[in-house]
N, CA, C and O atoms as CSV, one atom per row, in Angstrom:
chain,resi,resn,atom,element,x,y,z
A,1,UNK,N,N,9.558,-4.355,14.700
A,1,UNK,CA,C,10.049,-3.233,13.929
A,1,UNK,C,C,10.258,-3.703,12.506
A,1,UNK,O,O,10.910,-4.691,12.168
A,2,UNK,N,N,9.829,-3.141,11.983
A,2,UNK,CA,C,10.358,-2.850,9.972
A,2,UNK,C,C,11.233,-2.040,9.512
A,2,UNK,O,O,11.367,-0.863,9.845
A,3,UNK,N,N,11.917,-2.686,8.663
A,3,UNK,CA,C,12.604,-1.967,7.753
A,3,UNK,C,C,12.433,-1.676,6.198
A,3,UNK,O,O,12.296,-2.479,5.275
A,4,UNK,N,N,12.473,-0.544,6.188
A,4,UNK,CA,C,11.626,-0.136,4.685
A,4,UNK,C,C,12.940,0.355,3.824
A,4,UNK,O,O,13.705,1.308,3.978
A,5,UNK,N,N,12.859,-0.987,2.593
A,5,UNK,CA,C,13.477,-0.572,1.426
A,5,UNK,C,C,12.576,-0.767,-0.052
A,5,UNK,O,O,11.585,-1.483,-0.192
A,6,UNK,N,N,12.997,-0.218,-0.719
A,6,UNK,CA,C,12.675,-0.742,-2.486
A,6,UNK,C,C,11.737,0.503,-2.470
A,6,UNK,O,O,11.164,0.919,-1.464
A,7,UNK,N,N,11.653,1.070,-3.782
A,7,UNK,CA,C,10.237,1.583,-4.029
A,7,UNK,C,C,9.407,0.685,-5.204
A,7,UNK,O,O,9.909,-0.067,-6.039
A,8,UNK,N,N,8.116,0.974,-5.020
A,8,UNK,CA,C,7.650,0.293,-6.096
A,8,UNK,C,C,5.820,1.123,-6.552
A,8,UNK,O,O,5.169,1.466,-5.565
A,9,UNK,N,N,5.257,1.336,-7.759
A,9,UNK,CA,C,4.009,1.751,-8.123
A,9,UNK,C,C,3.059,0.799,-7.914
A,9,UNK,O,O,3.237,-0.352,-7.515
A,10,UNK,N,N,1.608,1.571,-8.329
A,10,UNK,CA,C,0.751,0.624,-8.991
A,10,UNK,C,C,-0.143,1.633,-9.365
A,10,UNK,O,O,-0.203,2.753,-8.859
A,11,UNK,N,N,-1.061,1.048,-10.566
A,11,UNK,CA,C,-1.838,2.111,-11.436
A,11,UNK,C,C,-1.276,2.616,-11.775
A,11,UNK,O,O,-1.619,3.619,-11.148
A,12,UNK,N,N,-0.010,3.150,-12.733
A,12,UNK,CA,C,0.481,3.747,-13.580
A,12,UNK,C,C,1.358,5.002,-12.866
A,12,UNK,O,O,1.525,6.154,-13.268
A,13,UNK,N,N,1.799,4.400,-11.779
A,13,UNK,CA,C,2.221,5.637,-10.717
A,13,UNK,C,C,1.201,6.398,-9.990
A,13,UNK,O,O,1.595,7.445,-9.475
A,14,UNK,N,N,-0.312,6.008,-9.812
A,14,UNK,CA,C,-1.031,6.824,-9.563
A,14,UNK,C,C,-0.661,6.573,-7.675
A,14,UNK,O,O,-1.045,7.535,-7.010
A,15,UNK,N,N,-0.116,5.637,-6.999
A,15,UNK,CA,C,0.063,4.978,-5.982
A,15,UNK,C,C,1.631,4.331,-5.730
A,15,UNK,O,O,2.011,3.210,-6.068
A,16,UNK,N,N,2.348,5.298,-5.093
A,16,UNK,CA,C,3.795,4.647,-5.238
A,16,UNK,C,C,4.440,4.311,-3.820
A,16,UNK,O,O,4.367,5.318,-3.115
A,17,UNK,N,N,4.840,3.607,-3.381
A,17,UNK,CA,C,5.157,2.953,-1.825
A,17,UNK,C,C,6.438,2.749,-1.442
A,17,UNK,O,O,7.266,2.714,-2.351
A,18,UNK,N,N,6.973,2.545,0.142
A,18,UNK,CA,C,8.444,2.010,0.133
A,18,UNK,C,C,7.331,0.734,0.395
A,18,UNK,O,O,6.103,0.713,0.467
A,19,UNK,N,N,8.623,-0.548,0.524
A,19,UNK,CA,C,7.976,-1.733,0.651
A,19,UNK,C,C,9.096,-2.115,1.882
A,19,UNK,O,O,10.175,-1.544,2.049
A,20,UNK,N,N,8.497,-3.333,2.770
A,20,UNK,CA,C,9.733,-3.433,3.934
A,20,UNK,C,C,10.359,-4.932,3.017
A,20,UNK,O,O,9.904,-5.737,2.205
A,21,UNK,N,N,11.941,-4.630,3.891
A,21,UNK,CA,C,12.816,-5.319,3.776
A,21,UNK,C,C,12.597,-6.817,4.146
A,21,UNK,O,O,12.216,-7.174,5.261
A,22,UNK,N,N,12.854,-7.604,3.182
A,22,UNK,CA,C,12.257,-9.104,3.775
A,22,UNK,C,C,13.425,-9.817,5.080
A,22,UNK,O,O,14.592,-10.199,4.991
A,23,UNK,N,N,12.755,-9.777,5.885
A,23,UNK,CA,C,13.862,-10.290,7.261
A,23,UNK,C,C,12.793,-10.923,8.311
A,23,UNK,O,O,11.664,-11.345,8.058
A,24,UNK,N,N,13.439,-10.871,9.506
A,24,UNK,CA,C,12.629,-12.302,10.317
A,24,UNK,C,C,11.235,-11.003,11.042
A,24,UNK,O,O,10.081,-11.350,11.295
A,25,UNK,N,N,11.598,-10.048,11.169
A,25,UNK,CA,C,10.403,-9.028,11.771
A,25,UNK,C,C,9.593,-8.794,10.582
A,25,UNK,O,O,8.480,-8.377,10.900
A,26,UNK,N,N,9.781,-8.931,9.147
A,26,UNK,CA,C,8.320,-8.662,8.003
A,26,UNK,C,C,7.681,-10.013,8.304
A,26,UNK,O,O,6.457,-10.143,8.282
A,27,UNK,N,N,8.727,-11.286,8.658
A,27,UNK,CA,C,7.905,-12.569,8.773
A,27,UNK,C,C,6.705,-12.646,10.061
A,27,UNK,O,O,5.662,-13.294,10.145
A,28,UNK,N,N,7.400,-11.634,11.040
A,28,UNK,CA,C,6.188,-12.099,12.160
A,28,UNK,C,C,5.203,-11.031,11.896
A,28,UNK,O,O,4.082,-11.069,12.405
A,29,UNK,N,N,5.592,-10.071,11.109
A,29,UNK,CA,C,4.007,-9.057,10.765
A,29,UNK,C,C,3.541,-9.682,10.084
A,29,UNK,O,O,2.340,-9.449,10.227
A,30,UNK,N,N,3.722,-10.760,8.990
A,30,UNK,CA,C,3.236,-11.585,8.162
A,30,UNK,C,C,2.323,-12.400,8.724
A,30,UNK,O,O,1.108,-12.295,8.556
A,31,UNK,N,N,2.977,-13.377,9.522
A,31,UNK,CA,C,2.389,-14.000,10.785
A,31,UNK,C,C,1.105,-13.594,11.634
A,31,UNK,O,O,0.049,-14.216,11.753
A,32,UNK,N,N,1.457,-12.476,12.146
A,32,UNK,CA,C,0.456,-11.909,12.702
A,32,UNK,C,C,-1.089,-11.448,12.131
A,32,UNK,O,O,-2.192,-11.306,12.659
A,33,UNK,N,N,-0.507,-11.288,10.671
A,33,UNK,CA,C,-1.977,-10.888,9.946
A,33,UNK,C,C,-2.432,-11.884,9.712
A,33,UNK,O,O,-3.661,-11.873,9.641
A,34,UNK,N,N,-1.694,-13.291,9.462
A,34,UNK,CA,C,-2.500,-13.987,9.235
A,34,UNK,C,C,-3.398,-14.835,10.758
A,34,UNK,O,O,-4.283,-15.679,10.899
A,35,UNK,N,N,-2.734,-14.197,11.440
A,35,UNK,CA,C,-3.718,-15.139,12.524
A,35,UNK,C,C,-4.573,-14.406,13.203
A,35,UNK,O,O,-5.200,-14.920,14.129
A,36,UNK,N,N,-4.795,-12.699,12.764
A,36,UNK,CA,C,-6.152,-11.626,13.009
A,36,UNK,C,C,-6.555,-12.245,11.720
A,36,UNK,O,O,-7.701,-12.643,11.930
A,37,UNK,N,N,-6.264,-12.506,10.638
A,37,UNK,CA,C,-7.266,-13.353,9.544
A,37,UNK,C,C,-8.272,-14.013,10.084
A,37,UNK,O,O,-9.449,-13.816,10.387
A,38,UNK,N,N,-7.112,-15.244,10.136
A,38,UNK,CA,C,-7.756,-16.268,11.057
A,38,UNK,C,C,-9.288,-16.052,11.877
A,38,UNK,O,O,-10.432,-16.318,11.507
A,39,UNK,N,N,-8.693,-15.371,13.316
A,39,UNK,CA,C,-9.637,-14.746,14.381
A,39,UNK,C,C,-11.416,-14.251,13.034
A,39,UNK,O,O,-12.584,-14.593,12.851
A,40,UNK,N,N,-10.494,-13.403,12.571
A,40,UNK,CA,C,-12.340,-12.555,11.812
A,40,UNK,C,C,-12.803,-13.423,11.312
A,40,UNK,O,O,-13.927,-13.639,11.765
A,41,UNK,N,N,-12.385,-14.363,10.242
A,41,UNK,CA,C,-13.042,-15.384,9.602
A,41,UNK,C,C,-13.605,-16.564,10.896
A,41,UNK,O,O,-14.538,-17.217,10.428
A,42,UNK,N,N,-13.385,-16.852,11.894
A,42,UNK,CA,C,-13.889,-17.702,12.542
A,42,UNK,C,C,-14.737,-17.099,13.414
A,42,UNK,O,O,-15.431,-17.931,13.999
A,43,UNK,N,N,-15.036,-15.516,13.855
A,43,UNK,CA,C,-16.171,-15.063,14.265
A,43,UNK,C,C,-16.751,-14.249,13.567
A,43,UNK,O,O,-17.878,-14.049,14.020
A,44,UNK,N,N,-16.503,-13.570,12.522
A,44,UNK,CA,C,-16.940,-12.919,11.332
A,44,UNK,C,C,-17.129,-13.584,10.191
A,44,UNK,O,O,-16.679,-13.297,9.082
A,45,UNK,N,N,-17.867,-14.560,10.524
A,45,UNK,CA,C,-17.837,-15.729,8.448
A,45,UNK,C,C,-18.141,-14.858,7.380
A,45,UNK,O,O,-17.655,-14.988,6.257
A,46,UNK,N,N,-19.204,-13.673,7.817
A,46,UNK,CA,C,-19.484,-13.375,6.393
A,46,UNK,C,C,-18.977,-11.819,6.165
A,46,UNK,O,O,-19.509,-11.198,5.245
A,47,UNK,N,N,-18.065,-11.229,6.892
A,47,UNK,CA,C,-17.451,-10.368,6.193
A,47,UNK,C,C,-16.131,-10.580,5.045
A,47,UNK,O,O,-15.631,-11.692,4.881
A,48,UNK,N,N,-15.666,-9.385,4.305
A,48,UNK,CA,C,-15.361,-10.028,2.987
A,48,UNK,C,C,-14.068,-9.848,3.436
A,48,UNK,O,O,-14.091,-8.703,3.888
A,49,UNK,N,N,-13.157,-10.209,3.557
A,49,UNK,CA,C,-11.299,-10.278,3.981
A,49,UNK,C,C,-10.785,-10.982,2.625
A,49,UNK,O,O,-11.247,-11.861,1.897
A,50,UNK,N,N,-9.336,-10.005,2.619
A,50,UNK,CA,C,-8.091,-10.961,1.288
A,50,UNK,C,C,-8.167,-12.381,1.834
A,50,UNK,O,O,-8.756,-12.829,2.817
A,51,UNK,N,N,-7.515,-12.872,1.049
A,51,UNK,CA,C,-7.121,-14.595,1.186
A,51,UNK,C,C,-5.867,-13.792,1.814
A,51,UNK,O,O,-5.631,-12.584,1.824
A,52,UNK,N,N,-5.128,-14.921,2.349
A,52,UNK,CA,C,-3.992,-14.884,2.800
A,52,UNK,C,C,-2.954,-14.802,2.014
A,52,UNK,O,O,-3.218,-15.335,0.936
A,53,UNK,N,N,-1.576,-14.254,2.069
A,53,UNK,CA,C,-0.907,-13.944,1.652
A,53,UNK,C,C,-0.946,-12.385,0.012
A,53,UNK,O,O,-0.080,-12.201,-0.842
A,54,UNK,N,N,-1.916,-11.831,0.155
A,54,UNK,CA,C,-2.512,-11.004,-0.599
A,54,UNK,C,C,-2.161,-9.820,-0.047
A,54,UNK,O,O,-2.609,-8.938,-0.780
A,55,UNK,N,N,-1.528,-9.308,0.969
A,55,UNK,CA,C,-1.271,-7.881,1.871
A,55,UNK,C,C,0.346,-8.273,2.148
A,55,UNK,O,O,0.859,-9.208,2.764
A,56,UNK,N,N,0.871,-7.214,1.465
A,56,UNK,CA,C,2.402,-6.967,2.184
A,56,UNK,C,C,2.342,-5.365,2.688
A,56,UNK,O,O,2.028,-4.288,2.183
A,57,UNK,N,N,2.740,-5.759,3.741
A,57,UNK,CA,C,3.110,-4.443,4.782
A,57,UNK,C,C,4.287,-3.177,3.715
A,57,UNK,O,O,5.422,-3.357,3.272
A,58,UNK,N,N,3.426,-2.054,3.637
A,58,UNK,CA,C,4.246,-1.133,2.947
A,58,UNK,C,C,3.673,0.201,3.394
A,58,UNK,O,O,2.510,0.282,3.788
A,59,UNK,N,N,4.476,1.231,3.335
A,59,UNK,CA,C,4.035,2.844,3.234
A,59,UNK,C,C,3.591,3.735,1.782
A,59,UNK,O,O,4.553,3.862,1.025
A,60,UNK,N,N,2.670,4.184,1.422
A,60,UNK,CA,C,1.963,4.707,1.027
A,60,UNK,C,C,2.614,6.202,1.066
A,60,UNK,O,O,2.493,7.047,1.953
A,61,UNK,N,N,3.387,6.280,-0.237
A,61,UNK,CA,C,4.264,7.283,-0.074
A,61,UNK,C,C,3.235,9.015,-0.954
A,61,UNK,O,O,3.251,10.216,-0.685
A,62,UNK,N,N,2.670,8.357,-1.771
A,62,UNK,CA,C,2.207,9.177,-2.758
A,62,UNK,C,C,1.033,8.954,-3.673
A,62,UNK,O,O,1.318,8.277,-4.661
A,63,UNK,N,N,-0.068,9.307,-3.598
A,63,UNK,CA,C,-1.426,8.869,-4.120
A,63,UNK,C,C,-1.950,10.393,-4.931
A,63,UNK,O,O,-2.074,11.570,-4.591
A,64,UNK,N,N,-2.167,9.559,-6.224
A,64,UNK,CA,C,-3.114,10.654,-6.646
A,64,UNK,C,C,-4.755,10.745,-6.362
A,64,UNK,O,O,-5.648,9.947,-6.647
A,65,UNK,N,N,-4.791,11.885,-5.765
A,65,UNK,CA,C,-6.354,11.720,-5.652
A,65,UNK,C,C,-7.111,11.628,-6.626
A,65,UNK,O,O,-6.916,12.364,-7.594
A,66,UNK,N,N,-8.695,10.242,-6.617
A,66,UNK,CA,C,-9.189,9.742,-7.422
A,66,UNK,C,C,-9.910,10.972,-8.154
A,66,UNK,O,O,-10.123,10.920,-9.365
A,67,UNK,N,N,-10.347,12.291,-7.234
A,67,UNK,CA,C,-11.251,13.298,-8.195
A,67,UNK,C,C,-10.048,13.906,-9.206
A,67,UNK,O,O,-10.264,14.594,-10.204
A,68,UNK,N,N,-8.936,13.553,-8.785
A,68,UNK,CA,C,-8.083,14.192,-10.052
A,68,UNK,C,C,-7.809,13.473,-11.045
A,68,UNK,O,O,-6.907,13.764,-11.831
A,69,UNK,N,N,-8.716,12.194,-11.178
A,69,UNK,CA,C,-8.160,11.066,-12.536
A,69,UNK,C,C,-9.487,11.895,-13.562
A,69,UNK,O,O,-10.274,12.783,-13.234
A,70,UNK,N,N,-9.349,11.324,-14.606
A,70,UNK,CA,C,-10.286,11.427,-15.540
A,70,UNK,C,C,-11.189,9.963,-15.620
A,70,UNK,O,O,-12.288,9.773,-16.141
A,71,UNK,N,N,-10.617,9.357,-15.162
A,71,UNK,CA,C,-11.682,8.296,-15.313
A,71,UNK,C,C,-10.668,7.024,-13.899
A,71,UNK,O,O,-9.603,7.321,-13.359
A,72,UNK,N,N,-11.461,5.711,-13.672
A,72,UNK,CA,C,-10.405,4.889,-12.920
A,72,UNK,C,C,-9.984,3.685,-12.896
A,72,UNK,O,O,-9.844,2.850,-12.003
A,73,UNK,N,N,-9.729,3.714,-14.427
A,73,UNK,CA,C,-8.959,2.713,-14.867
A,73,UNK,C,C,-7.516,2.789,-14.921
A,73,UNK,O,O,-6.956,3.882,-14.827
A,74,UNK,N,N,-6.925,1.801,-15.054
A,74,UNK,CA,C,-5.518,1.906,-15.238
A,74,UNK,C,C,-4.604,2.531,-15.776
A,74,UNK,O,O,-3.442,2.668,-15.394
A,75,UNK,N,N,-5.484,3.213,-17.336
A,75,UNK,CA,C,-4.271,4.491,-18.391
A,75,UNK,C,C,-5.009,6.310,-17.933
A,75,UNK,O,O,-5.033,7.359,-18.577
A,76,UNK,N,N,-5.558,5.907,-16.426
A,76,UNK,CA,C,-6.087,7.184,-15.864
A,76,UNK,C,C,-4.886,8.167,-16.126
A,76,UNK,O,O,-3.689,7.889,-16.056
A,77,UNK,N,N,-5.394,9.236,-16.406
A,77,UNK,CA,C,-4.090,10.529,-15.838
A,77,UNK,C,C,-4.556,12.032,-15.536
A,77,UNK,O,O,-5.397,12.675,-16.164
A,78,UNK,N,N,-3.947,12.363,-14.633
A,78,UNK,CA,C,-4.380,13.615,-14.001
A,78,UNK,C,C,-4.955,14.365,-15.074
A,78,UNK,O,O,-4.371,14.520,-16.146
A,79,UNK,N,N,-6.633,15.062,-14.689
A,79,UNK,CA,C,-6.569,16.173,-15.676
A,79,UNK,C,C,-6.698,17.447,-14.741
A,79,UNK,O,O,-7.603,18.222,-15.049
A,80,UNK,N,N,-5.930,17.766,-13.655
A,80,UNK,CA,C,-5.757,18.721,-12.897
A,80,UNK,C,C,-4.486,18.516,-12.884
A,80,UNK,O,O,-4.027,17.432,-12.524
A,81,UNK,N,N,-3.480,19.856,-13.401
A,81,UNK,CA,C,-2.146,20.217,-14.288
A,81,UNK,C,C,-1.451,20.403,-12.844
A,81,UNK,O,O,-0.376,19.805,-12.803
A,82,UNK,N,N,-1.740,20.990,-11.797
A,82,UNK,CA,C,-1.313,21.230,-10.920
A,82,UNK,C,C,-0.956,19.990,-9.787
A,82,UNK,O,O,-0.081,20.199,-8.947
A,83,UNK,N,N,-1.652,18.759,-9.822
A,83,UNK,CA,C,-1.139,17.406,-9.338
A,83,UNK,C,C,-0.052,16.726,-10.449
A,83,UNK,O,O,-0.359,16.427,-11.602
A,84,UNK,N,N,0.874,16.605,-10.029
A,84,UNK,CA,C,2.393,15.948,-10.378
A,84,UNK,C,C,2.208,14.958,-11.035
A,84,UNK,O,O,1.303,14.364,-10.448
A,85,UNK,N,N,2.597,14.204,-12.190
A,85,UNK,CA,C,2.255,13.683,-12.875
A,85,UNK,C,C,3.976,12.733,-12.613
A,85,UNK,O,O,5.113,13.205,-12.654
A,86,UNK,N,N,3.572,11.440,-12.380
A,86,UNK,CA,C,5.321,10.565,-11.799
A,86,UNK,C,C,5.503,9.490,-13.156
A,86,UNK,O,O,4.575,8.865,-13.670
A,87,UNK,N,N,6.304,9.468,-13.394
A,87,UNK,CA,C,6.578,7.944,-14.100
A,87,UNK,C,C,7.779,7.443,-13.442
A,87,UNK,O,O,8.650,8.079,-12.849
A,88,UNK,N,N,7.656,6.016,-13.680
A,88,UNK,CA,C,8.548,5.081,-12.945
A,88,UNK,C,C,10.046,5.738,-12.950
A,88,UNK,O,O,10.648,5.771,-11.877
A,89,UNK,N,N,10.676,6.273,-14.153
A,89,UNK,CA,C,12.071,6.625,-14.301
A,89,UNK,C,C,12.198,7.212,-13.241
A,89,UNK,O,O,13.246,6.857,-12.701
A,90,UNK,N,N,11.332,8.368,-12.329
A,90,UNK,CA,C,11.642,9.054,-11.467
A,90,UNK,C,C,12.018,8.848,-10.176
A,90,UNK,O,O,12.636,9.656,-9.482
A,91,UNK,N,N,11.603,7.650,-9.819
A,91,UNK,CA,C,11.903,6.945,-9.114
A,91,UNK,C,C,12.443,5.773,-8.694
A,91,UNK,O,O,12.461,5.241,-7.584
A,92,UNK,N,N,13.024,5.343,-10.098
A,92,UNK,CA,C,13.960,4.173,-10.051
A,92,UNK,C,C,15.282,4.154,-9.309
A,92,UNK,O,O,15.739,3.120,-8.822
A,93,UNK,N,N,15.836,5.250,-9.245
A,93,UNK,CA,C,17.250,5.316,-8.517
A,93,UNK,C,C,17.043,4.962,-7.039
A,93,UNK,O,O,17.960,4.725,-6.254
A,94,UNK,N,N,16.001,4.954,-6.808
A,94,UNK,CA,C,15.540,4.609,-5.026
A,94,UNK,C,C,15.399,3.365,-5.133
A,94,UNK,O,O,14.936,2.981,-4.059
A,95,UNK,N,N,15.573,2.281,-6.008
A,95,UNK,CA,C,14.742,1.298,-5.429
A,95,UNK,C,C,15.244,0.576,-4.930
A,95,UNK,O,O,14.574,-0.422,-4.667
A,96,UNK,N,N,16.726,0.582,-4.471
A,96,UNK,CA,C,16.902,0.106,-3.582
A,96,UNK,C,C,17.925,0.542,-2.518
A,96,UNK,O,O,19.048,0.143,-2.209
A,97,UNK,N,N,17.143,1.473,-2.095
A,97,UNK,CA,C,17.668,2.363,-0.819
A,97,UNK,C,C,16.937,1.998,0.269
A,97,UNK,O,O,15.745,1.827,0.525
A,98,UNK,N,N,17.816,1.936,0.750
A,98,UNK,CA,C,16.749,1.544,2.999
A,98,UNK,C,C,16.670,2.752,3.605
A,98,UNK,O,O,17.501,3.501,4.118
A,99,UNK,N,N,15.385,2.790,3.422
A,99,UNK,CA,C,14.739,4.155,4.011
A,99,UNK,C,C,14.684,4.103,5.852
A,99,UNK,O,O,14.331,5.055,6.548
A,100,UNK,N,N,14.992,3.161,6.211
A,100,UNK,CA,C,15.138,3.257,7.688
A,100,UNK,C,C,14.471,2.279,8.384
A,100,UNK,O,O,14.036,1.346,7.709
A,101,UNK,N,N,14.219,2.260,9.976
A,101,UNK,CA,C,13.188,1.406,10.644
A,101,UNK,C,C,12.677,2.149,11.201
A,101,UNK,O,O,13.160,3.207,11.606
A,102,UNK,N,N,10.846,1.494,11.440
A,102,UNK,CA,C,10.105,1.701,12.208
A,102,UNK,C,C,9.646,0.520,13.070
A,102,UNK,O,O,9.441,-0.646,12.730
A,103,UNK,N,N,9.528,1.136,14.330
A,103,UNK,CA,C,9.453,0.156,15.310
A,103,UNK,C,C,7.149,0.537,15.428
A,103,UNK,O,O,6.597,1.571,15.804
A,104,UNK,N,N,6.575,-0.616,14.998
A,104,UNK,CA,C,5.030,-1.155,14.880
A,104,UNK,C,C,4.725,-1.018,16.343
A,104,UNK,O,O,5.329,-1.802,17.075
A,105,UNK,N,N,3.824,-0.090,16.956
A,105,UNK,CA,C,3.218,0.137,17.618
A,105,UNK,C,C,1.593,-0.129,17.782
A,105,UNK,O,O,0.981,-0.437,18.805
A,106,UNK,N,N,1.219,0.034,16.778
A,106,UNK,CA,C,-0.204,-0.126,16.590
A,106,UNK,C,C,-0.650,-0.930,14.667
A,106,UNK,O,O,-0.040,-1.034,13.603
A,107,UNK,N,N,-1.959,-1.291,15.165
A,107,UNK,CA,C,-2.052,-1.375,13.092
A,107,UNK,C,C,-3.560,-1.277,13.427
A,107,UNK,O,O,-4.331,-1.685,14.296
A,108,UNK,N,N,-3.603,-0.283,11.929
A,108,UNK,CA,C,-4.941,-0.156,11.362
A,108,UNK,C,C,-5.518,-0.837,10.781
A,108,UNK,O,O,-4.876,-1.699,10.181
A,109,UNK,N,N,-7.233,-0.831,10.616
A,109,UNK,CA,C,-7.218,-1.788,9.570
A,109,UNK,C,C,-8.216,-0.929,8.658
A,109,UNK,O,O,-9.054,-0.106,9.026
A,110,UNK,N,N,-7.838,-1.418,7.159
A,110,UNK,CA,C,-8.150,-0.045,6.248
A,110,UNK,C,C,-9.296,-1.153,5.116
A,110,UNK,O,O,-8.912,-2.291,4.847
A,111,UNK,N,N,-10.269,-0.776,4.722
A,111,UNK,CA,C,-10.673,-1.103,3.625
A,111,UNK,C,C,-10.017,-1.577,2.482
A,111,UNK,O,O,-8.831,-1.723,2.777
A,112,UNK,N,N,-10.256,-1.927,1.168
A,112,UNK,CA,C,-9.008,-1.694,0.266
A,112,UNK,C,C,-10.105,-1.232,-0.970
A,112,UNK,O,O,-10.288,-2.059,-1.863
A,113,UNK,N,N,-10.553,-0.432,-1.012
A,113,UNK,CA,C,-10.861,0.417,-2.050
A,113,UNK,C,C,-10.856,1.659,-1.503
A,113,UNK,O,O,-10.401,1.933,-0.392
A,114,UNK,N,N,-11.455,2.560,-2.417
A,114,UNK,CA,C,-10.955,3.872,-2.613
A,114,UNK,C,C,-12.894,4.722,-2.224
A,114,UNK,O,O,-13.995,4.500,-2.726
A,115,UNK,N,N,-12.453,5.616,-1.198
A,115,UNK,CA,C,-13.376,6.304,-1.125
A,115,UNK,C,C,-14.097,7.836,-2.583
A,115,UNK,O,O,-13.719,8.092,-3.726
A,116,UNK,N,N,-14.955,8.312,-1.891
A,116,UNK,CA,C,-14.914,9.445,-3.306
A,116,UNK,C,C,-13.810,10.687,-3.203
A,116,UNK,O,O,-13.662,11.621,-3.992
A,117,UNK,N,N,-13.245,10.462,-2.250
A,117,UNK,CA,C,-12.201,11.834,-2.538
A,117,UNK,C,C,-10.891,10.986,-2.522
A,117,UNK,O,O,-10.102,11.924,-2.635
A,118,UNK,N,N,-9.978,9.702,-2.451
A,118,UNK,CA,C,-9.275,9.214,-3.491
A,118,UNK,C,C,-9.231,8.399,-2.264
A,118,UNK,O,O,-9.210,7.240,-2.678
A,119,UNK,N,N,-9.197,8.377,-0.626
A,119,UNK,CA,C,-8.551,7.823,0.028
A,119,UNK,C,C,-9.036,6.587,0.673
A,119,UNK,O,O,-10.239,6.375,0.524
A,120,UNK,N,N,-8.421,5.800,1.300
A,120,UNK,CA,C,-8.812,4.720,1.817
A,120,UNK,C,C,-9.516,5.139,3.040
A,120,UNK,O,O,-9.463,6.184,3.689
A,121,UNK,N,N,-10.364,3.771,3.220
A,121,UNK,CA,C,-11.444,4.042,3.825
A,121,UNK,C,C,-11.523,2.810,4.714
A,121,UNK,O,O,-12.464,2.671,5.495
């Protein structure tokens, strides 16, 4: 089980997350990814995987979709008026609130880029 505190962005708020609480259960999800690492790289050599320690377990609270950037670089910003436009101030008073636990049942495993309609793939 996890416990999810802090909020935190990336891309200019385009992507804003809770992140889990560092305690002995983020260490064995930690653990654990690294030894499905492990596993793919020793029967999968040539698919492309992070290095280790490059993935922290977090929720994916709020994404702008990529057809709503103007371009997808980093000073992107919505040019569809009707997607919410966040800056950090708005969410600073959360950051360090404990949003609760979830007890890990299953895990996905996701690409890490961005498909054409914004989402992971």
């Amino acid at each position: 089980q996890l416990t999810f505190s802090s909020v935190g962005n990336y891309n200019n708020c385009n992507l804003v997350w809770v992140g889990c609480k560092t305690d002995d259960d983020l260490k064995k999800m930690v653990e654990l990814e690294e030894q499905i690492l492990y596993k793919f790289r020793e029967h999968l050599p040539t698919i492309d995987l992070p290095e280790e320690g490059d993935w922290t377990p977090h929720i994916a609270i709020y994404k702008t979709p990529t057809s709503a950037l103007q371009s997808s670089d980093s000073s992107s910003t919505p040019i569809n008026p009707s997607i919410p436009t966040l800056s950090e101030e708005s969410f600073e008073p959360y950051s360090d609130v404990e949003f609760g636990t979830q007890q890990v049942l299953e895990i996905d495993f996701l690409q890490l880029r961005s498909a054409p309609d914004g989402y992971y793939i």
